[in-house]
C-alpha positions in Angstrom: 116.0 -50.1 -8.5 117.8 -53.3 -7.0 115.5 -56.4 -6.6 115.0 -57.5 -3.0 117.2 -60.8 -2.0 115.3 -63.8 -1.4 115.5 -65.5 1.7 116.3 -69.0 1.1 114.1 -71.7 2.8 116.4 -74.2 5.0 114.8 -77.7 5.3 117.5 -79.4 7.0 121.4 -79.4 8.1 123.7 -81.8 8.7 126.6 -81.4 10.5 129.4 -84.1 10.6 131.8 -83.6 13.4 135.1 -85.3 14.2 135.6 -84.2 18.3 134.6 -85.2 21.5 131.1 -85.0 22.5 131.7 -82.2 24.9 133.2 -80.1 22.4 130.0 -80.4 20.2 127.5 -79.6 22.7 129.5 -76.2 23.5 129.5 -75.9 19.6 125.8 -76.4 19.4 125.1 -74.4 22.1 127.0 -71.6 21.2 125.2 -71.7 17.5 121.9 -71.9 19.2 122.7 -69.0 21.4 123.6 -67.1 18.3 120.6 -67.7 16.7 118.3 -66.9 19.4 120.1 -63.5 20.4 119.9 -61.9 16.4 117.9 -60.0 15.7 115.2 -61.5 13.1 113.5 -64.0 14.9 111.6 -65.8 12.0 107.7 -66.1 12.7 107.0 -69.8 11.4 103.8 -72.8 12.0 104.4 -75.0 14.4 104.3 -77.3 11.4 107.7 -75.8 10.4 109.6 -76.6 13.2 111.7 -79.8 13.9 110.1 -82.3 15.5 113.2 -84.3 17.1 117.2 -84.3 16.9 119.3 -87.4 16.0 122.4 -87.5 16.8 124.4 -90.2 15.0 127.5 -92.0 16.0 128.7 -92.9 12.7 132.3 -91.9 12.2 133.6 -90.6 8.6 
């Protein structure tokens, strides 16, 4: 009998991008969108969720 797969907890992800800001935001958006349309919406605390989005200008 197979073992069930553990879903790994995600704390945090950083994304480092090297295009325009307009090009991110439709990147974003469209991963968002993505998210919220599957079909396993996690049930979490509001505890768990993110609090606020930084968005840093540092270049690579």
């Amino acid at each position: 009998m197979p073992r069930k797969a553990e879903v790994p907890n995600i704390n945090s992800a950083v994304f480092t991008y090297n295009g325009d800001k307009t090009a991110f935001d439709f990147f974003m958006e469209g991963l968002i969108r993505a998210y919220l349309d599957s079909d396993s919406m996690p049930k979490s605390d509001e505890g768990d969720s993110v609090g606020k989005v930084e968005i840093s200008e540092k270049t690579a």
